[in-house]
N, C-alpha and C positions, 0 to 999 in steps of 0.2 A: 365085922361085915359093914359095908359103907352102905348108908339107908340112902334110895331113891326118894327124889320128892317131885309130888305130882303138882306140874303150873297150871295154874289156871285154863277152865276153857280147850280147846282145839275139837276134834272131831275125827271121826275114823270113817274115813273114805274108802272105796274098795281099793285093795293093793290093785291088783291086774298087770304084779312082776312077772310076766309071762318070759323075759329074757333072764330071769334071775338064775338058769342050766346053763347056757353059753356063754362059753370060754372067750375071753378076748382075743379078736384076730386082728392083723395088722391090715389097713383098710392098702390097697396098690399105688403105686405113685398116678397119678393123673396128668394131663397135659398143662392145665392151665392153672394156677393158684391166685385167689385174691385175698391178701393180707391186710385187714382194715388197720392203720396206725393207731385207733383206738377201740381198743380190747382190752378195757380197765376202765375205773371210775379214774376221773380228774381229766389234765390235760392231754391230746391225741399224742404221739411220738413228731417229733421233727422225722421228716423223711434225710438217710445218709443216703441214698442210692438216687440216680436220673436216667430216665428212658435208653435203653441201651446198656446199661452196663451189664458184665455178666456179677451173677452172686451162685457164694455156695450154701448147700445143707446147714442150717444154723448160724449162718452169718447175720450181724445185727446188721436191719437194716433200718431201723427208726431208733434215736434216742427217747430218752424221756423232755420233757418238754416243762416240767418243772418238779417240784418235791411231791407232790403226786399224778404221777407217771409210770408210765413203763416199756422199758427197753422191748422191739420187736424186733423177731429173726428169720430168717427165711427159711421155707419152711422143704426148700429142695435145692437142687441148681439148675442151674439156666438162665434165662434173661431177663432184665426190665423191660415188660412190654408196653407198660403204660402208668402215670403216678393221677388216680380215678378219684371218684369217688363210689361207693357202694352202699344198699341198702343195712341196716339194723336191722337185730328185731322187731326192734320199736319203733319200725318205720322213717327212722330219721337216717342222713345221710352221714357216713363215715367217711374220709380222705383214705386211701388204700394205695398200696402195691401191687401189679398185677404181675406175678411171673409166668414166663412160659418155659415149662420142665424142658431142659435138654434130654429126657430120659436116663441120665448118667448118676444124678442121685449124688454127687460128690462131694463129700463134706468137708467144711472149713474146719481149721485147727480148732480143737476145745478150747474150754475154758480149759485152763492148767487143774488140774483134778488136784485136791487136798485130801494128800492122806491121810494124815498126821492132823485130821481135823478134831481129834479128841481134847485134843492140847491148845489148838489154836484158837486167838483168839475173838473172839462172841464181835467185834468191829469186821474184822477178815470174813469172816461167816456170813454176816449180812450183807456185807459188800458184794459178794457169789452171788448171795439171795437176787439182790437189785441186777447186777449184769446178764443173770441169767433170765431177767422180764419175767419173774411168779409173781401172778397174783393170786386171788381167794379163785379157787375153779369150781368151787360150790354154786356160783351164779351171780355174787355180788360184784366179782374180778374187783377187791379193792388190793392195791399194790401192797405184794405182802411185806418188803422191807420195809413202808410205812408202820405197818400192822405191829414189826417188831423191833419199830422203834421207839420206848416208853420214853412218853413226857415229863420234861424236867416236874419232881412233884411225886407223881406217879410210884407207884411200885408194884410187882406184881410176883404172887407166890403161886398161881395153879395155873396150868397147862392145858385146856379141854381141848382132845381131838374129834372133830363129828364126822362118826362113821354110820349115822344118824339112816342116814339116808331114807325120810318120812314121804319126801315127793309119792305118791303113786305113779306107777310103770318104770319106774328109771333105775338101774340096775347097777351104773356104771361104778361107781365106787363098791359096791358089795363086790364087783368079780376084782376089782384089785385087790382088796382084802385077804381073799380068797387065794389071789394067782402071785402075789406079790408080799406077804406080810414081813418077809425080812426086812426089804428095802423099806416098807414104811415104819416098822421098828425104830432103824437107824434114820428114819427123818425125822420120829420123834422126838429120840435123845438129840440130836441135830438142833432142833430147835426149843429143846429143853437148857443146852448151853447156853445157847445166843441170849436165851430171857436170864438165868442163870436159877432157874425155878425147880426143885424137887420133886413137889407135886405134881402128877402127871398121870393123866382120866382119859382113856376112850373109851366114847359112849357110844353105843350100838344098839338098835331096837331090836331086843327077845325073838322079830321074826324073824331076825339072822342068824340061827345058833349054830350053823356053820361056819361064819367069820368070825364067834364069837370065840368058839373052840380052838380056831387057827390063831388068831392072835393071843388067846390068853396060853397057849402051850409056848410060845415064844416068847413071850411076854415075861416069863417065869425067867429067864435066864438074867434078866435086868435088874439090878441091884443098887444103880446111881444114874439115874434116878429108879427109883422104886416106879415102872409102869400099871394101873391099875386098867383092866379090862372090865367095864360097867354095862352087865343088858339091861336094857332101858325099858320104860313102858312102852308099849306100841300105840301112839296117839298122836295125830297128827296137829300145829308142826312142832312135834318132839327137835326136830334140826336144826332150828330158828336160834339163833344165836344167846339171846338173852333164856328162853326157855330152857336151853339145853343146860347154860351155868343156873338157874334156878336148880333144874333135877338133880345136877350134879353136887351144888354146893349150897344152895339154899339161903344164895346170895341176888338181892335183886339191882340190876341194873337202874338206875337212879330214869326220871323223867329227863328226854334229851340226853341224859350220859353215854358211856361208852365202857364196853366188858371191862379197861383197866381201871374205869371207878373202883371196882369192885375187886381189882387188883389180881383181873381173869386174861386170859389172851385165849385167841378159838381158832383151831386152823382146822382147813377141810380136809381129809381123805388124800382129795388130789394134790390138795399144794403139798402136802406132805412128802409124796411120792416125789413131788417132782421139785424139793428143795432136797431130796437126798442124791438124785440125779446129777442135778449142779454141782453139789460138793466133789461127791464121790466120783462120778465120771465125768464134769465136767460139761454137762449137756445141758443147753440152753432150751428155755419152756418152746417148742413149736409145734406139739402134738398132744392129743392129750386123748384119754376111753371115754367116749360116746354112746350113749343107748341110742339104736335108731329100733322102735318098734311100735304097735299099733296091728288091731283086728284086720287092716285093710292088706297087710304086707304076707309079701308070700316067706320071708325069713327075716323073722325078727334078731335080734343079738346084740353083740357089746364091740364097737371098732373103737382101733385105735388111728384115729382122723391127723393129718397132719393139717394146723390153723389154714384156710384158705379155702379147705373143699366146699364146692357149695354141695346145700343141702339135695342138689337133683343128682348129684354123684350118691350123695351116701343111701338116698332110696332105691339107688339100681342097683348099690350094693345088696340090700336087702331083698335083691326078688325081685322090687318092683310092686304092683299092684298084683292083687289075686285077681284071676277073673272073674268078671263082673261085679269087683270091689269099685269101691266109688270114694273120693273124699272129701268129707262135707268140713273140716278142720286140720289143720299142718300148723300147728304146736312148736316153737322151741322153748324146751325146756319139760316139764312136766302139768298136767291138766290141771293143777292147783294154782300156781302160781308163773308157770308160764304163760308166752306172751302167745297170743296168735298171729301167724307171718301169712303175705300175701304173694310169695314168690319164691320159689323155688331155687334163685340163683344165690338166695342171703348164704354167706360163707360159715363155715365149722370155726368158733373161735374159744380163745380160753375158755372160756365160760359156758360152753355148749355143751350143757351134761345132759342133754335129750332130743331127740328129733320125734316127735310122737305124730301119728295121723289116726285122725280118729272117723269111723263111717257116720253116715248121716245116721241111722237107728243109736248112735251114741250121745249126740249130742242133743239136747233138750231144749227146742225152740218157746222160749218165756216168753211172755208178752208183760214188760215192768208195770204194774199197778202201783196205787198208793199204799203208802206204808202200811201195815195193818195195829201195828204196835204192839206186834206179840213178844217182841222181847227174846229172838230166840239169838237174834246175831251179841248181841248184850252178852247171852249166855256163852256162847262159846271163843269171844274173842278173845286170844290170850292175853294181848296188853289193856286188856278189862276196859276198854273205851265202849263207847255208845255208839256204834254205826248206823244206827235208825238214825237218831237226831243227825251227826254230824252229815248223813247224807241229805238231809232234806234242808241243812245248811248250804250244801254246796250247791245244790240245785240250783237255790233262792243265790249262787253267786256272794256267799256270805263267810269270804275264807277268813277274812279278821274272826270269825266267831270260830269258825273250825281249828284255825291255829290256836284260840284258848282254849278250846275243848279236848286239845292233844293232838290235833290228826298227825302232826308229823311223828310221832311215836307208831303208828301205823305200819305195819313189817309186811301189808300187801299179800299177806297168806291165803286169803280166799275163803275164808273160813266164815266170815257173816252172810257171801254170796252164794256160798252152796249150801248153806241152810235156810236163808231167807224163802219164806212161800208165796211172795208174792213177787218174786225173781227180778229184786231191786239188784241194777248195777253195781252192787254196795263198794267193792274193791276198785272197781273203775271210777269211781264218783272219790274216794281217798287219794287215789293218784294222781286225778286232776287237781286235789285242792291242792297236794304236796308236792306240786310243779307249782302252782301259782303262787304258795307261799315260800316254797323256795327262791322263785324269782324274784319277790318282792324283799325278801330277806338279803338276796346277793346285790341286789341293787342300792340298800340300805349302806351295805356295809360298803360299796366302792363309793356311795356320796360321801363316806367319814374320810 
């Protein structure tokens, strides 16, 4: 029996999977589509398309723009109505494609599907990865042909898949599991190849012992690589990348390192699904399952969004508001560590595993005091940093002192800010310093 090991720290927030019964349904084509060229960490896509042109269903319409990139597709057919910009979550502006659906839905030729992808080789395989534009659909979107390209140096023997799914309300990966676990079987072994690794873990939190049933009865049929099906603690963020190879292997990711220090690689749920797509059919990333749910909605659920919807499509999907519901928060992502948005027009993109709206009786108006020095963020933060101190560093504008103290080690979980009692910005105060010192670090490094 393979022993679980508990990481440090996290915290058990209420689930509130209230979409965790419904079935994924395919969300309807829409009239208009906005495709940001960046939908992934690193540089935006080059735009291939100019005002006017017509494009079809999955045609690439943005290259990558350098070694970390990612190829973008369209997400219908119809026309270039405009080359924009669009909002972020994060508030910042993205360069985007705007289609307007001819309603016809006409799809461009596939990739050439690989049958015979048992045999072929772990180069070929990745190469599919990168044309088909997958990145991390977990929330990080880091490009996942990067992810599984190991560093001269490097070597890597375990495979963790995070079927994790720790966020509270977000559902979307448990009903793939559920609706889909052959195909994500076969993106395991898929990308069990490509690393060339035997060992091979999904990890699942115990309050899913319905995915856990469904993969591990398919799972059995796997003998190269031997798949292991692991239920996990239920602790939040049990998903967090480094946590989850801790529980799994009881291997720690070094300070500033990276999961192949430890000679780990971590893929999500989604990417999984949808680098088996690529191979086997051919199908380029342009859609992906969404939780759109929240007290205030009259039908919460699981769609499957094609990249471009904006977020006022996918809440009429759901109902819309209950009567005399109100919304005092609009979420993307999940109440931990998602972001909160200011407009309704921000578009469904890889990385949009939740659209959450939360009523005002949800949301708990703080008024930030001074620290008290109870020590409880200390306590529960999993990469065992100090958030009291480093936040009343960044306050004081003191990031030289937070960048020694670790901030950039920081995984932005929320986990000192929802226990703090005296409702210090603690997470907000970490990503300001880890923007400032990231700037100051990339600026370092173009003065060499």
């Amino acid at each position: 029996m393979i022993k679980i090991f508990h990481f440090y720290g996290g915290v058990h927030p209420q689930e509130a999977k209230i979409s965790r019964g419904v079935s994924i349904v395919d969300a309807p084509l829409y009239p208009l589509y906005t495709v940001p060229l960046a939908m992934h960490i690193g540089a935006p896509a080059r735009s291939l398309v100019k005002v006017g042109d017509t494009v079809l269903r999955g045609q690439q319409i943005g290259e990558p723009a350098s070694f970390v990139s990612s190829a973008i597709h369209s997400p219908t057919s119809g026309k270039v109505k405009a080359l924009d910009v669009c909002l972020s979550p994060q508030g910042t502006q993205l360069p985007c494609v705007v289609i307007e659906s001819d309603g016809e839905d006409t799809p461009a030729e596939p990739l050439p599907p690989i049958p015979d992808w048992r045999d072929a080789d772990p180069d070929i395989l990745r190469k599919r990865v990168a044309e088909a534009g997958i990145v991390g659909m977990g929330g990080a979107s880091f490009p996942t042909p990067v992810k599984l390209s190991i560093p001269p140096g490097k070597s890597i023997d375990t495979l963790i898949i995070n079927g994790v799914e720790c966020e509270p309300c977000l559902t979307a990966d448990h009903r793939l599991m559920l609706e889909s676990p052959k195909m994500i079987l076969e993106g395991v072994e898929l990308v069990a190849r490509i690393l060339g690794v035997k060992n091979v873990f999904i990890g699942i939190e115990n309050n899913k012992p319905d995915a856990i049933q469904v993969l591990d009865k398919e799972a059995a049929a796997y003998t190269d690589p031997v798949i292991h099906v692991l239920p996990l603690h239920v602790r939040y963020p049990q998903g967090a990348e480094k946590q989850l190879i801790y529980a799994i292997t009881k291997r720690q990711v070094p300070s500033g390192g990276l999961p192949a220090d430890v000679h780990c690689v971590v893929q999500n749920i989604g990417s999984i699904y949808a680098i088996a797509e690529a191979v086997i059919h051919g199908k380029p990333l342009y859609e992906r399952v969404t939780t759109v749910t929240g007290t205030p909605l009259v039908s919460t659920g699981n769609w499957r969004f094609r990249v471009g919807t904006s977020y006022a499509e996918a809440i009429k999907l759901a109902g819309g508001l209950k009567e005399g519901a109100s919304i005092a928060k609009l979420i993307s992502g999940g109440p931990m560590m998602g972001m909160t948005v200011y407009s309704q027009s921000i578009p469904v993109m890889k990385n949009t595993s939740g659209i959450l709206l939360m009523a005002p009786e949800e949301v708990h108006q703080y008024t930030s005091k001074a620290c008290l020095r109870c020590g409880r963020c200390n306590d529960v933060c999993p990469m065992q940093l100090m958030p009291g101190i480093l936040s009343v560093q960044i306050e004081n504008e003191r990031f030289d002192d937070a960048q020694n103290w670790h901030v950039m080690d920081c995984i932005e979980c929320g986990c000192c800010a929802y226990t703090c009692p005296a409702g210090r910005p603690l997470v907000q105060h970490m990503r300001r310093a880890k923007s400032e010192v990231g700037a100051k670090l990339r600026a370092a490094k173009a003065a060499k």
